[in-house]
Each structure stands twice: as C-alpha cells, then as structure tokens.
N, C-alpha and C positions, 0 to 999 in steps of 0.2 A: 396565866392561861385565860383566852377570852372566853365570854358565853359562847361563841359556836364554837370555840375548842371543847369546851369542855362536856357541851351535847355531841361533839362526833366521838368523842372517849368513849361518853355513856351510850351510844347508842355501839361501839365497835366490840366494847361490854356483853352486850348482849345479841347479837349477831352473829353465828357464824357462818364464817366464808365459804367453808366447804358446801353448807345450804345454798348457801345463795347460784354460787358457782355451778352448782347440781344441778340447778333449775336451767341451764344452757350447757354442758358437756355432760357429759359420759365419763363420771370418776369411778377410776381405780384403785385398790388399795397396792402399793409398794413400800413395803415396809412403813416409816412414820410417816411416810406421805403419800398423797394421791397426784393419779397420775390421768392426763387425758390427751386428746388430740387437741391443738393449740386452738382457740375460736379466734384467734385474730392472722394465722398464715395457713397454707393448703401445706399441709406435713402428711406423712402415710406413715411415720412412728412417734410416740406420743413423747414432745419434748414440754410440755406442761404442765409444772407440778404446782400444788396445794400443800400447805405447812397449818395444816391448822392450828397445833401448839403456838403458832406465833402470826396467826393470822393472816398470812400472805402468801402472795401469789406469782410464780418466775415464771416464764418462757425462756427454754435456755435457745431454741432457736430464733426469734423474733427480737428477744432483751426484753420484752415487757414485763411487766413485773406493777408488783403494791398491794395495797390492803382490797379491801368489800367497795371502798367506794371510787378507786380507780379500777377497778374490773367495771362496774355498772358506767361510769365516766365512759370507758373506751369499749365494750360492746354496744351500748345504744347510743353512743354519740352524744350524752349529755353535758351540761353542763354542772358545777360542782353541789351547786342549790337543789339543782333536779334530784339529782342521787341523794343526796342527803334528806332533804325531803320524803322519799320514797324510801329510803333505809329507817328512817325518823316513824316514820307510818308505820313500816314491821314491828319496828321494834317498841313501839307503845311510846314513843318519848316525843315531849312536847319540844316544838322548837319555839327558839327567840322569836323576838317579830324583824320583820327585816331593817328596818330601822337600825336597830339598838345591834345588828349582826355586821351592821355596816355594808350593806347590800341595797342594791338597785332595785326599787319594788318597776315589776313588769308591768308594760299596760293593758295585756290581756292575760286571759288565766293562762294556769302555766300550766304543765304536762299532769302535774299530780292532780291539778282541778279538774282535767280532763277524765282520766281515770273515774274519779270520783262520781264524777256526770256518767258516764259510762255504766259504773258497776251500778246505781241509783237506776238509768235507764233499763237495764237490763231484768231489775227486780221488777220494774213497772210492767214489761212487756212479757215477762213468765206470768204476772199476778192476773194480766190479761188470759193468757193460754188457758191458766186455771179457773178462770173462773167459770160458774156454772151455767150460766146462759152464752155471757159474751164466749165465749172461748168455744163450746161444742162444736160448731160450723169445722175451725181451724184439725179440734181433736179428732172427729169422725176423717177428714181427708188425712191427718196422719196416721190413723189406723187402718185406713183405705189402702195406703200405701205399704202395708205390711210392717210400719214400726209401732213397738211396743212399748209401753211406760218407761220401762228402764232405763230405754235408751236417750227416751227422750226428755229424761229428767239426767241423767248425765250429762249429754251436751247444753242441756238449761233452755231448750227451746223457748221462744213468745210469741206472742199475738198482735200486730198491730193495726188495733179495731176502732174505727168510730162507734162513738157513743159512750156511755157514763162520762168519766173524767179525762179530758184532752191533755195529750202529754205536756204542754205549753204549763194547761193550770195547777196540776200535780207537782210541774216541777217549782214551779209558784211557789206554792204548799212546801215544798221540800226545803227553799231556801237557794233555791238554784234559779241563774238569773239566765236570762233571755242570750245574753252575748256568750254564755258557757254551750248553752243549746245550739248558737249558730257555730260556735268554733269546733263543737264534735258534731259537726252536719247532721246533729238530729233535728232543726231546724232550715228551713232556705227562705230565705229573700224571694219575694214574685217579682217578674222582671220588672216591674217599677220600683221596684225595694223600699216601699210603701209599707208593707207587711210581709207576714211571713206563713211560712204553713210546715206541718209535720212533713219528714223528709218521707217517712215510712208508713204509707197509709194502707189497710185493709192487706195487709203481709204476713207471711207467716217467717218471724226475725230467727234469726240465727247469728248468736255473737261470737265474736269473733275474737280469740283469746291469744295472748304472743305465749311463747314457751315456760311464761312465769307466771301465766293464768289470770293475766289482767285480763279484762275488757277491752279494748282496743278501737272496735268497733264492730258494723252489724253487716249482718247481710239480709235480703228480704225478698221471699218469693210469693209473686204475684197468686190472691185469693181470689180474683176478681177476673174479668176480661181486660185485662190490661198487656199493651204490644212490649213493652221492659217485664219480661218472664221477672229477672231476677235485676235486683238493684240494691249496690254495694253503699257503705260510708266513702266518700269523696276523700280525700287523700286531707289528710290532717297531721300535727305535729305528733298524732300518735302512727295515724293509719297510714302504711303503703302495702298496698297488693302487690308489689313485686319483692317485698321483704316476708312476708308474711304467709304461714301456711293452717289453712284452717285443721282444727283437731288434734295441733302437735302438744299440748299442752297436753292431752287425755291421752297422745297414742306417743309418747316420749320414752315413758319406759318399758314400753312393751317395743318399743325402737331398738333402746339397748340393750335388750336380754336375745331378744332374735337377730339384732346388724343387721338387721333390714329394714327399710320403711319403704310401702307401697302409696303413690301417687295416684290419686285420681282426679276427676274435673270436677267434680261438682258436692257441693253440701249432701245430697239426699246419696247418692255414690257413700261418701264417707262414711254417713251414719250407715247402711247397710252393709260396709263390711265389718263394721266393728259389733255387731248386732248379730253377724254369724262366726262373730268369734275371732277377726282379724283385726286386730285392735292395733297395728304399729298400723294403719292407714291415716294416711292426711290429702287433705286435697288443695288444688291451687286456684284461689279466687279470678277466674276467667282470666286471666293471661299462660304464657306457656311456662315450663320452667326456667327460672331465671338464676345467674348466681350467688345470689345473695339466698336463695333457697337452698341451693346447694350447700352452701355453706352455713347455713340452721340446720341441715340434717346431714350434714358431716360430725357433725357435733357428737351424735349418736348413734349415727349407723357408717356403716363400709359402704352396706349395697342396697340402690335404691329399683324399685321395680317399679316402673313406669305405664299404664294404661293407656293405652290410645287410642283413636278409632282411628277406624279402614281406610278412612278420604283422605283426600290432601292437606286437609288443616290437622288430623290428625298424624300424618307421617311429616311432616312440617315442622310440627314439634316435639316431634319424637329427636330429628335431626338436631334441634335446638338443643336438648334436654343431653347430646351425646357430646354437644361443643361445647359446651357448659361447666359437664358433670367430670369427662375424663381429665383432663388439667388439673382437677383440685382432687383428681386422686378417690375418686370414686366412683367402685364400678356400677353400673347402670346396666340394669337388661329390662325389657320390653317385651310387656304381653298384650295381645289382641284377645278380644272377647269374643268367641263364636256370632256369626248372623249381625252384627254391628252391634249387639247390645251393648248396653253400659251395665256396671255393675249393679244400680238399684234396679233392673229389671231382670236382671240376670240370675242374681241369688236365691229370689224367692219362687222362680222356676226351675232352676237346674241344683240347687243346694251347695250345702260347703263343698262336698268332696270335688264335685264339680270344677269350679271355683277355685279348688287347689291347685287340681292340673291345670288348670289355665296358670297359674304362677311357677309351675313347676316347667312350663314347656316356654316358656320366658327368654327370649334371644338375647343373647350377649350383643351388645351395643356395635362392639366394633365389627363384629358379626353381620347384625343387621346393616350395619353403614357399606360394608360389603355387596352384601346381595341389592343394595340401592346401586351401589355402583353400577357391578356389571349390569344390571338391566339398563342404567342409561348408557354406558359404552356400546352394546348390543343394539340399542335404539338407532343412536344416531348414526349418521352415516359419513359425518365431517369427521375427519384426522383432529383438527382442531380440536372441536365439541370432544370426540373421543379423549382423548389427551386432560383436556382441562376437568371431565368426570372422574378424574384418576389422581388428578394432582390435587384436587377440593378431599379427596380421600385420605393422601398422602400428609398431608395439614393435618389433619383431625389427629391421623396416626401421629406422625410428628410434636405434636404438643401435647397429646398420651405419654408417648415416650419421656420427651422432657421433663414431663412432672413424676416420671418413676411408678406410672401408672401402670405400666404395660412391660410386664419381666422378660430376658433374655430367651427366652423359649419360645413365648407368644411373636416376640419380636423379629425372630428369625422366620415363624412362618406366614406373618405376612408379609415381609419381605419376599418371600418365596412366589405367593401368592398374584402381589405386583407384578414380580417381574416375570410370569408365567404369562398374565394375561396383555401385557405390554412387548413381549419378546426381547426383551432389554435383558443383560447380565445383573447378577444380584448385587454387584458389587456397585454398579450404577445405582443402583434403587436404593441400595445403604447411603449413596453421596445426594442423591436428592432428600433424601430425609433430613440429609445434615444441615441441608442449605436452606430446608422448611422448617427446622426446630426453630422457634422462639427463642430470642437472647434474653435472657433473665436481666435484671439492672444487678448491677454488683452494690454493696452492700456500701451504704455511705458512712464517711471518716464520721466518727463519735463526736459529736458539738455537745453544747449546750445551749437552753433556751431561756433567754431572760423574759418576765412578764409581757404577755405582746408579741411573743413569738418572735421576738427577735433572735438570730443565730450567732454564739459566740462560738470560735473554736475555742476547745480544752487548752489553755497552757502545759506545757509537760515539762517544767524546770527542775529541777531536782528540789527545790524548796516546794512546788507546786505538789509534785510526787509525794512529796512527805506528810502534805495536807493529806493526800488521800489517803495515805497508810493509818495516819491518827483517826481518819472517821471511819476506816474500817473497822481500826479495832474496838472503838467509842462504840460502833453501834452492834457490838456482839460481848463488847467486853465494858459494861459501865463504870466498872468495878477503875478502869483505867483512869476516870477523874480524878484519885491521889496522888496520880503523878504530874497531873498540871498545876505549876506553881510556878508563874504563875499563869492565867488563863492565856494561852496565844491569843493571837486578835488576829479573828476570823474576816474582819477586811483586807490584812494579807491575801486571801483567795481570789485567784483571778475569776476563774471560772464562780459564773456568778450561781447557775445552779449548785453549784457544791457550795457557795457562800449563803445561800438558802437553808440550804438541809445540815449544814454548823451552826447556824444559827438557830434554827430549831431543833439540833442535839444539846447544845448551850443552853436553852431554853428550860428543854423538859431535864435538865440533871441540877438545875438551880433551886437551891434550895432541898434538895432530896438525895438521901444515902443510896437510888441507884434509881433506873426507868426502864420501862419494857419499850419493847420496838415502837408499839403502838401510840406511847405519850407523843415519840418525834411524828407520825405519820398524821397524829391530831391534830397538826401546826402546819402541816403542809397541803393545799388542796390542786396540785397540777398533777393530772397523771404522771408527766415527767418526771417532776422530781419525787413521786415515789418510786417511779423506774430505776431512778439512780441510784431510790436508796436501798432499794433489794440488790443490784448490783452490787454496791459496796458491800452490805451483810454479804452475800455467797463466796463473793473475793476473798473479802478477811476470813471469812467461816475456814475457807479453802486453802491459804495459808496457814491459818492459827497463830501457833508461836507468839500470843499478843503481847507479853510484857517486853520482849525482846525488840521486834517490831516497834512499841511506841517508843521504847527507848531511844534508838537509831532516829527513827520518824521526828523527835523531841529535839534531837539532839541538831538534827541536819534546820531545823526551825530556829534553833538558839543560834546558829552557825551563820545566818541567813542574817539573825537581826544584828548582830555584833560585825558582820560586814558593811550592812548600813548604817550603824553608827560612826562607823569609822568613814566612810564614803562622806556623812552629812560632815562630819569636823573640817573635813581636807577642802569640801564647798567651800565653807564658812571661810578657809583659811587661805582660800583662794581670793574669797572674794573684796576683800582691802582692792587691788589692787585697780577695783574700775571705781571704788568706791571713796579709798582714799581715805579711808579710818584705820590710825595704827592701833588704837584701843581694842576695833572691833579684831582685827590680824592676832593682837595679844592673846585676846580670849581665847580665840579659837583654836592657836597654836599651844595652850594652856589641855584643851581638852582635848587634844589630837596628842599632845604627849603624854596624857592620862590615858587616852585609849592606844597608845602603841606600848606602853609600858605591861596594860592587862591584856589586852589581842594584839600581841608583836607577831603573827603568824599574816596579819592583814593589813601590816604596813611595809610601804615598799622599804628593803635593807638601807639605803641613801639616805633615806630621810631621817630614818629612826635613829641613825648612829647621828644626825644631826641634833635630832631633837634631847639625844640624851646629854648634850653636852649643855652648860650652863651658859650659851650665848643668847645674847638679848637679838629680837630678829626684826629689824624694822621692815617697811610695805615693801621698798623696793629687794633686799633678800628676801622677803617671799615674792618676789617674782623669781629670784633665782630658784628658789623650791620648784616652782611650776619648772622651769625651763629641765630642772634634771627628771 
C-alpha cells in the first residue's frame, strides 16, 4: 500500500460517511440504513441509501454509489486531492507532500488554501465588528436595525474598516500570500495591475457559508455613500451565486424537521426571519432562483415558499422560480408581503404572527402561473397572443407532469381548467400536453471508463461473466481467497474498469487473512470505479449463495484457460507449414497430444483419434491436419 493509500485508510478510519453525507441530504433512518432523496437526480422517493457499517454510499436509481471521498468527488465537482485534502483536514491527519504521493503540485492555491484564506478572512472582519472603537459605527447601525447580538454572532457578521491593521498586512502576519488574497477576491488588481487594493472596504461583510459551513465567500453592505449598496465575492473556484444559498448552513435543519425552506432576496431579509423565529429561511445572493438551488434544497425540503415583490422583476422571478422548481419535483408556493415591504421591514412592525399569515396565505405555484395566465389571455386581444399565453402555461404543466410532480387529481383539473378557458374538448388539452411533455434521454448501455475517460463497452462472454461473479463474491465474501489456487490472472479482464478494481481486491487480500470494503476502495480514486464497486457488493449481496457461485465462476475461468491452451498448441502446430520447421511441427504436435489426452472435450474428434495413434507426422501431413 502506498503513503496516499494508506492516509485515505486512516483518514476513512476515522470519518464517518453518514456525517458527512448529513451535511447535504436529509437522512433517514430505515432499518441498518439511511435513507434520503438522491443529491445527484430529481427523484420524489427516496432511492439513496447510506450503509454506515461499511461505509458507503448506493443510488439505486442513478447507480452511483462509493465511499466519503467519491460522494465529496461528485457533489462538488472535485477532483481526488481536493476531497482528500478537505477529508484530511476533518479528520486531523497529516497528508504526504505531493511529491512523494506522486501528484502534480498546482500552480495556484488550491480549493482547500482557499478555504483557509477564507475562514482566516472572516476571523479578521468579526475581530473588526468587535472591536471597541473601530467596530461601534457598524454595531449601532445593526442595532438600529432591530438585530440583536444573538443573532448577529450566529451568522458571524464583520467589519470592513479602515484603519488599525490593513487586511493585505495581517494577512502578511498570518503567512498568507498576496496571490491566495487575489484568487479569493479579497484583493483586486487597479486597472493598471500595478497594485492592488481591499475588495471590501468600509462594509458591513457577511460570509458566506455552502451547506458544510465552510467559508466560501462574503458579501458586503455599503457603510458609506457608496452607489454598489451591496457587493458580493467575484466568482471563484469556491464561489458561484447561482450555486449557493446564503444561511442554508444555519437554516438546514430547521429545513428538515419543517420540509419547508423560505426564500428570500437579501442578507438583512434572512437574519430577520430567523431572529423572529423562522430559522429554515435562506436567501438568494441578487440573482433569481436557479436550479442548482433548487437542487441544494431538494436536498432537505419538499416545499419551498418563495418571497417576492409586487413589480415585474419580482413576478419575473417568481415565473423563474416555478420553471425551475416544478420538474425536479418540488412544490413551490409564493408569498407577497403586504404594501411592498420586504421582510427586514416588515417583521419588526407587523410581528411573527403577522408574518405567519403572510406564509400561510402562500399561492400554489401552478396556481399563481394560472391567474398570470388568464390575465394575459384577457389582456390581449390577438388569437395568436392569446393562444401562445396558454401554451407557455401548458409547458410549465407539461414538464410538472413529467417529473411526477403534479398527481392524477390535480392533473385532471387543470386539464379542466385549459380547456374551459380555451373552448377546446378535454381530450384535446390531454393531447397537447403529451406533445409538450419533455422526452427524458433513455438511460445509456453500462460502459466502462479507462483513465482519461476513455469509453470501453463491457465484454459480456461467459468467461467475462464469470470475472464478475468472482468479484462479487471476493468483495462480500473474502473469506473466498481459499479457493483460488491458483490466483486467476486479472489481465484476462476485458473490461478495464473491473481490471482495476481486481486488481485492487488482489491487492488489499495480499498478504492478509481477509480485508474490509474499505482496504479496496483505499486503492481506487475514480468515482467510477468505486461506482462499480458498490455495484458489484449490492449484486453479489443480492444473490448470495457465495461458495456455490465462485465455484461455477472458477470453474467456467479454468474452462476458459484449458481452451486456450489448446487453441495456442493447434497455432504452434499449424505453423511448420509457412515456416518449414519439422522439429518446430514435432513439438507442438507433442503437446497438443498431451493436451487432447488431459481436455479431449477441446479437441476436434478427427484429430484426436489421429493424434492417439503412434504415427510419426511430418510438415506436409500437418497440412493435411489443417485441411480436415
């Protein structure tokens, strides 16, 4: 085992999956396992289980599947050093240097330096908040504003203040270099990029946390007269505001015990609802809802209740938030705030109960896309116009529908509905829905992926077959290495992913009286081929029967090589004849009657009654051999 196998063991050791996994889905307990809605497809029943006993992780509708560091691999898009890294960091354990790991040192900091700079930055701009001159200005306007220490030491709020120590020189101080400053845009370039200056000056910051309570980035509202009220971190290998929802980190579990999460616009919004007690609230960093949001609060809630104001940018996105949200299976309803307020002004005039009903009188989405309708059908006065207002409707419905969003009852009445306001039969309005559902892609033949993304298709030969029977049972049953004697030879394997993941079952059983899942998954770092190898485990699990199974499996492998031995003789015994060696014809005719003698089942009947007789065979009779 190398040094980074042996630090992914110790850090897999002490890690568990169900934690980590928690900190992005909504686990349930089902008997030995947990159970959640899938974070990598739009499902409405939960095909996603957690095996903590053995560390890993299946989607029975998707096939993904693996350990802690192919879940962090395929939720954030990383690559294998990232997660480990960042799993390395949890778990207190020091890694190799990349050198000696065999690894590409990067030429900028990487995602975890990031962080780092990050959570460092964030200490420095609370230290600001607090302190007792520079910070008073920032505290008196957030107490102005009706928040209280609590709250604003929960979300971590800071300060960023001229004067005392400048964020450049501190981080000087800290060991943190200039180019870590410009890649988490807490530094910028001045258009000559001569120098550089603080990104966030005289702001009151708000950081900005993903669902696993890193740092990520800030956001910063204007102390000053300044015309950028509010100004975000620049889009970074940590940061996108179209993936990211400020608060979900703090309003995550209070998401999953209500299956609800309430959406709002703005930072000072957010802290106000959670400050009167509405803690599943999060808000969207100035864009509208996107679906990569949608799908961070799928994670934990069914139903998302949406804020918006009265104007056009607010009903804009409300529309956004309903093409978005219904397809992946989440219902969405939409509250308006009396007189156009927003919630931070709303709350601390009108109070909770208030505030309730405002989420209690909350319009069903396809509801409200409804009453948009007819108002524009009503409006216009073109056939056309009319028509095309009803058909943008019928889509939306349409692709509800298909995601199973929208059940047989709801379904029937606005079908009803349609063809009520359209004077069309119902049974019309069932045929254009069919012709606007969205075709799903069918589900591609099972490959595999050699380093490089190259695509193999699976061989499926009955020797190939047999390969996978032995590694199902190998990796549920270790106990099954007394019966290979001697080892098959795993370059028989076409498929190269399974010649991967044998070779690192081979591996971890070398030398040792048995291995847990984990030793193989130590050795492998493609989310794929841990894919394949929870695959295989669930298979074999699913079958059982292991000793029987390797048996057959072992036997169709033995069956397989004793045909090729007899194939390479018959070569051999062939080939005098361009070559013109009777010595070479002898030999071979020597061991092709040695192998018909012990596999007479693999030689043809003609030859074998030939070869048993004691005639001497020179080149030109073995051409007659070939000829019969």
């Amino acid at each position: 085992m190398t040094d980074l196998e042996a630090v992914k063991r110790q850090i897999l050791d002490r890690v568990r999956i169900e934690d980590v996994v928690g900190e992005h889905v909504s686990l349930r307990r089902r008997g030995p396992r947990l159970v959640a809605l899938c974070p990598f497809h739009s499902e409405k029943t939960p095909s996603f289980t957690v095996n903590p006993d053995r560390g890993i992780f299946k989607c029975f509708g998707c096939g993904k599947g693996g350990d802690v560091f192919s879940f962090l691999q395929l939720r954030d898009n990383l690559p294998f050093m990232d997660a480990l890294r960042l799993l390395a960091d949890r778990a207190g354990v020091t890694l190799p240097s990349r050198a000696s790991a065999g690894q590409p040192v990067a030429d900028g900091p990487s995602r975890t330096d990031l962080l780092k700079v990050n959570a460092w930055a964030a200490q420095f701009f609370r230290a600001n908040l607090m302190h007792e001159v520079l910070g008073r200005p920032a505290r008196e306007y957030l107490r102005g504003r009706g928040f209280e220490d609590a709250c604003i030491q929960t979300f971590a709020l800071g300060l960023a203040a001229e004067g005392l120590l400048p964020l450049k020189s501190a981080a000087a101080k800290a060991g943190i270099t200039e180019a870590a400053l410009l890649a988490a845009d807490l530094l910028r370039p001045d258009e000559q990029g001569s120098r550089t200056y603080d990104t966030f000056r005289q702001r009151l910051i708000f950081p900005i946390r993903d669902a696993s309570a890193r740092v990520v980035g800030f956001g910063g509202r204007t102390l000053v007269d300044d015309k950028a009220k509010y100004l975000n971190t620049r889009q970074t290998a940590l940061f996108d505001k179209g993936r990211l929802l400020y608060g979900i980190d703090i309003a995550r579990e209070a998401i999953s015990k209500t299956g609800r999460a309430i959406v709002v616009e703005g930072y000072t919004d957010c802290l106000a609802c959670h400050q009167a007690g509405f803690t599943e609230t999060v808000a969207t960093l100035g864009t509208a809802l996107t679906e990569h949001h949608v799908e961070l609060l799928r994670r934990f809630a069914d139903e998302v209740v949406l804020l918006f104001d009265s104007d056009a940018a607010g009903e804009a996105a409300a529309d956004r938030a309903i093409t978005v949200a219904l397809p992946r299976c989440v219902r969405v309803r939409l509250a308006r705030i009396p007189e156009g307020k927003d919630p931070g002004e709303f709350l601390p005039r009108a109070g909770r109960s208030a505030f309730s009903d405002v989420l209690k009188d909350a319009i069903d989405a396809l509801e409200f896309k409804w009453f948009a309708t007819r108002r524009r059908f009503e409006a216009d006065v073109s056939d056309a116009r009319r028509r095309e207002a009803v058909l943008d409707f019928v889509r939306v419905t349409a692709d509800a529908v298909g995601a199973q969003a929208v059940d047989a009852i709801r379904y029937g009445l606005l079908v009803n509905q349609i063809a009520h306001l359209l004077g069309i039969e119902k049974t019309e309005v069932s045929r254009l829905m069919e012709r606007s559902r969205p075709r799903r892609p069918s589900a591609a033949p099972v490959s595999s992926a050699a380093p490089g993304g190259v695509a193999v298709p699976r061989v499926t030969t009955a020797e190939q077959a047999a390969w996978v029977h032995v590694l199902e049972v190998l990796l549920n049953c270790p106990d099954g290495f007394g019966m290979l004697e001697p080892d098959p030879d795993v370059n028989r394997i076409a498929d190269l992913r399974d010649r991967r993941i044998a070779a690192a079952v081979f591996a971890a059983a070398e030398g040792a009286a048995g291995f847990e899942l984990a030793d193989v998954l130590s050795r492998l770092h493609d989310p794929g081929d841990a894919a394949r190898v929870i695959e295989l485990v669930e298979r074999g699990a699913a079958r059982g029967n292991y000793q029987a199974t390797l048996t057959l499996a072992l036997e169709r492998l033995n069956q397989g090589r004793r045909e090729r031995e007899v194939e390479e003789s018959r070569r051999l015994l062939l080939q005098p004849v361009a070559t013109g060696s009777g010595q070479q014809a002898q030999d071979a005719e020597r061991r092709l009657s040695d192998s018909a003698k012990e596999h007479c089942h693999y030689v043809p009947r003609r030859m074998r009654r030939r070869l048993e007789g004691d005639c001497n065979v020179n080149a030109t009779q073995t051409g007659n051999v070939k000829s019969e």
